[in-house]
N, C-alpha and C positions, 0 to 999 in steps of 0.2 A: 830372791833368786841370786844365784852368784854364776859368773861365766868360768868356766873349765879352761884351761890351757891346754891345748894338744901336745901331745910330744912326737916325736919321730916315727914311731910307728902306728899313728893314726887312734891311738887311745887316749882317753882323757886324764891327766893328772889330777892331784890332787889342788894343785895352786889352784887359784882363784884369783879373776882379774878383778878392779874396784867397780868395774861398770854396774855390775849387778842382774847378769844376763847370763844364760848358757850359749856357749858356739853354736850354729845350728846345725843338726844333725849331719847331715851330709859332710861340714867340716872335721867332724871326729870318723867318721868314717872313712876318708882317704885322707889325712892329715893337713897338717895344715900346706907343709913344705909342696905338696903333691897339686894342692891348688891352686897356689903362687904361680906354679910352673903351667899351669894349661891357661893364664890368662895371656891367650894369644889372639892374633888375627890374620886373617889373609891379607898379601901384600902382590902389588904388580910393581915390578920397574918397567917403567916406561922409560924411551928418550928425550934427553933436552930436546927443543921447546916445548914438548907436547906435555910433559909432567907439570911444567909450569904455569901453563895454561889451563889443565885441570884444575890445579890448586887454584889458580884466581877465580874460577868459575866462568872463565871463557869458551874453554871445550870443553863438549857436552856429551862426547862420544868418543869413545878409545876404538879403533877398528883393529882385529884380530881374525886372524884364518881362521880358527877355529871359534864354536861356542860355548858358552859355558852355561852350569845351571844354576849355579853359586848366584844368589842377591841377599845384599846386604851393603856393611859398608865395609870399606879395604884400605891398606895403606897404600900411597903411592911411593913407591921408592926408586931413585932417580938412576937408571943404568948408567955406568963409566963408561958408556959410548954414545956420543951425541948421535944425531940424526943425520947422515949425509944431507948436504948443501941439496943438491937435486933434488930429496923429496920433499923439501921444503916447499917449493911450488909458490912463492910467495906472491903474485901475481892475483895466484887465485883466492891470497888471504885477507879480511876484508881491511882496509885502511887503517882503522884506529886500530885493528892487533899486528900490525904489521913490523910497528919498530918495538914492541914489548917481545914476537917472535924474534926477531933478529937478534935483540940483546941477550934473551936468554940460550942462543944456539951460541952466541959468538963466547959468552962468557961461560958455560958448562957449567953452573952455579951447581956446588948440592950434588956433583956425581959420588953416588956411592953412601947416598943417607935417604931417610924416609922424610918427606916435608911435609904432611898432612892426610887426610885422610877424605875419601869420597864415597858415597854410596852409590852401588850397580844396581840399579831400579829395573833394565829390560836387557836383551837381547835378542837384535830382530837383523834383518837381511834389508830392509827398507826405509832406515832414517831417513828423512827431509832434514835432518841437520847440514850446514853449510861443513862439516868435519867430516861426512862419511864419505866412505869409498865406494864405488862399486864393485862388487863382487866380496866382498868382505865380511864380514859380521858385524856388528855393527853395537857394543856394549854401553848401555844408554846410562849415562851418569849425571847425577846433581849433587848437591847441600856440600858442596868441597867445604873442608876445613883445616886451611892451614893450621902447621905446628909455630908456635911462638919461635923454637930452634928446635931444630931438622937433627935426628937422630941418625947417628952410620949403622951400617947395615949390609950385608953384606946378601947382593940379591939371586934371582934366580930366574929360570923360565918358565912363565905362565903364572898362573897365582899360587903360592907358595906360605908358608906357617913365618909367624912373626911373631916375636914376643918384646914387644916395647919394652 
């Protein structure tokens, strides 16, 4: 078997790659260029500290007025506006996150790029996470994994299309 090379309009050429394989269908059908471009994902920007502690796997919950129905996993992308000092609330933060919160609020690392990625597992009104709020929604995250280097990005409101 020989693999076909797509061209521009979603039809097979005549060339042939060495691999010895045909494209799978679906590839010559909307071309190749066509599927490059939908390799996207959802993204949230969040505020310094709280993006950063998602990424390390210390917050475990993003709290959000609204809910959402979307689960899967998402990129965190770090909003150009920190978090006001006040809602920081650091008192109520437990001890050993307390100076990792503060460094990342004071230095704004990574405003304005994607630094890894987290999956949204639930969405409920009644975490027992030490991170939810009351009255809030409550968007229940794990398996964070950082990026080696944190991509720009240019974010938006609510969860929004991302193409790495």
């Amino acid at each position: 078997m020989t693999r076909q090379m797509p061209t521009g309009n979603g039809t097979n050429s005549s060339r042939t790659r060495s691999r010895g394989y045909r494209l799978p269908h679906h590839v010559a059908l909307v071309g190749w260029s066509t599927l490059c471009r939908s390799r996207s994902m959802k993204a949230l920007s969040i505020k310094q500290p709280w993006a950063q502690l998602i990424i390390i796997g210390a917050k475990d919950v993003e709290n959000r007025s609204q809910r959402t129905n979307f689960r899967g996993r998402f990129a965190v992308h770090v909003s150009l506006k920190r978090a006001n000092y006040e809602d920081l609330d650091v008192d109520a933060i437990p001890r050993g996150l307390q100076e990792p919160v503060m460094s990342a609020w004071e230095r704004n690392t990574s405003a304005g790029r994607v630094i890894g990625t987290v999956e949204l597992v639930d969405c409920v009104r009644d975490s027992n996470s030490i991170w939810a709020i009351d009255d809030y929604w409550h968007w229940v995250l794990r398996d964070a994994r950082p990026y080696s280097r944190s991509r720009p990005a240019k974010g938006q409101l609510g969860l929004w299309e991302w193409a790495p």
